[in-house]
C-alpha positions as CSV (number, residue, x, y, z in Angstrom):
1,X,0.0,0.0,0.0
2,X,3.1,2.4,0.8
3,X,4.2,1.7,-2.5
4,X,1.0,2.6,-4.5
5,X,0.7,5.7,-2.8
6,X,4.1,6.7,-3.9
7,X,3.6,5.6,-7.3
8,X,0.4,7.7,-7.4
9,X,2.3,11.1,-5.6
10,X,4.9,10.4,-8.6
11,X,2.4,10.3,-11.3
12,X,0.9,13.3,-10.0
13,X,3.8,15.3,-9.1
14,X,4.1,17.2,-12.9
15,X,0.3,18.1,-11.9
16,X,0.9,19.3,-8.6
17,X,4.5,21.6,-10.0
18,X,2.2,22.9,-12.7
19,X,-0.9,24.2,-9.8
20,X,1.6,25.8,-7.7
21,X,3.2,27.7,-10.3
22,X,-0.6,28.6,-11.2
23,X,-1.2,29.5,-7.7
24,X,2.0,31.7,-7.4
25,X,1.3,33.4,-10.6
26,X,-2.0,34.1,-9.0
27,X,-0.7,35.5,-5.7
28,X,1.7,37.7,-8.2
29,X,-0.7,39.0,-10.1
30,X,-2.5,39.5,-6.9
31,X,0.6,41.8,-5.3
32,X,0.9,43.7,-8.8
33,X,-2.8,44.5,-8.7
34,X,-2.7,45.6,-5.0
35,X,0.7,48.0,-6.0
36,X,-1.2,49.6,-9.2
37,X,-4.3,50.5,-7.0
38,X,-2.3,51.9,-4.3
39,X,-0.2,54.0,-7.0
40,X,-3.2,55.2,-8.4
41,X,-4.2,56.6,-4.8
42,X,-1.3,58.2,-4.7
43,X,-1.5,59.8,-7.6
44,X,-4.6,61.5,-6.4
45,X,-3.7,61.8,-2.7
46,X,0.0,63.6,-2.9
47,X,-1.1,65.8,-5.2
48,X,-4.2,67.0,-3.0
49,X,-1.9,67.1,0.2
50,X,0.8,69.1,-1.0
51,X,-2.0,71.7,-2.3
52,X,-3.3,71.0,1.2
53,X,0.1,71.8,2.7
54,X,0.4,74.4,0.5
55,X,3.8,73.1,-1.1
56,X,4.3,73.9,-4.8
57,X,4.4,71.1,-7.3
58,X,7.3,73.5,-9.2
59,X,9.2,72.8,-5.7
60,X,9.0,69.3,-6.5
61,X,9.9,69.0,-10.3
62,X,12.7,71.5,-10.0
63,X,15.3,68.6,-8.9
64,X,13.8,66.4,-11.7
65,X,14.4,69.1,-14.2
66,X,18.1,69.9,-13.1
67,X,18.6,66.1,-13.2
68,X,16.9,65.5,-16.8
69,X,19.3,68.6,-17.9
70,X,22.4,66.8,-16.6
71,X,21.8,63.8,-18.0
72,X,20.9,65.7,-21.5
73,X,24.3,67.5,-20.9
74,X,25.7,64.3,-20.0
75,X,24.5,61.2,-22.4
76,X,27.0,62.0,-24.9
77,X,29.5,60.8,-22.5
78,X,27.9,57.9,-21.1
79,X,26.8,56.4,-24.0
80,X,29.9,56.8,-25.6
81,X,31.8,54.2,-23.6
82,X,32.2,51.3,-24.9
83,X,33.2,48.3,-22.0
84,X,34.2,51.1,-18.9
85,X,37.1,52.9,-22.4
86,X,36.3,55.8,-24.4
87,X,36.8,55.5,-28.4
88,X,39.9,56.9,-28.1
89,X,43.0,55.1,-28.5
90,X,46.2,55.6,-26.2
């Protein structure tokens, strides 16, 4: 009797792998769902509190802006390096 239920938990086992890699997709997909909704309440919230708060949204993008500029001012350079060297030759 020990060895039929072995033989039966072996012949199921590619059935049991493939429902708990269903049942972990689920619980991702779950997570990701949970994140976008609570992204989209930020989206709405932090906006309303800083007008709330009184704090400018311009206060907020400046950094951004002085980071998207250096980066602008800077991608020649980075993409321009090829394996941590620079074209040139020495």
């Amino acid at each position: 009797m020990n060895y039929d239920a072995e033989k039966m938990i072996a012949a199921l086992a590619p059935e049991i792998d493939r429902k708990c890699a269903e049942i972990s997709q689920a619980r991702r997909e779950k997570a990701y769902w949970r994140f976008f909704v609570l992204l989209c309440a930020m989206a709405i919230v932090v906006p309303t509190l800083f007008v709330y708060w009184g704090i400018s949204l311009t206060v907020l993008l400046i950094p951004i802006a002085f980071t998207a500029a250096a980066f602008l001012l800077l991608s020649p350079i980075l993409f321009n390096q090829q394996g941590g060297r620079t074209c040139e030759q020495i």
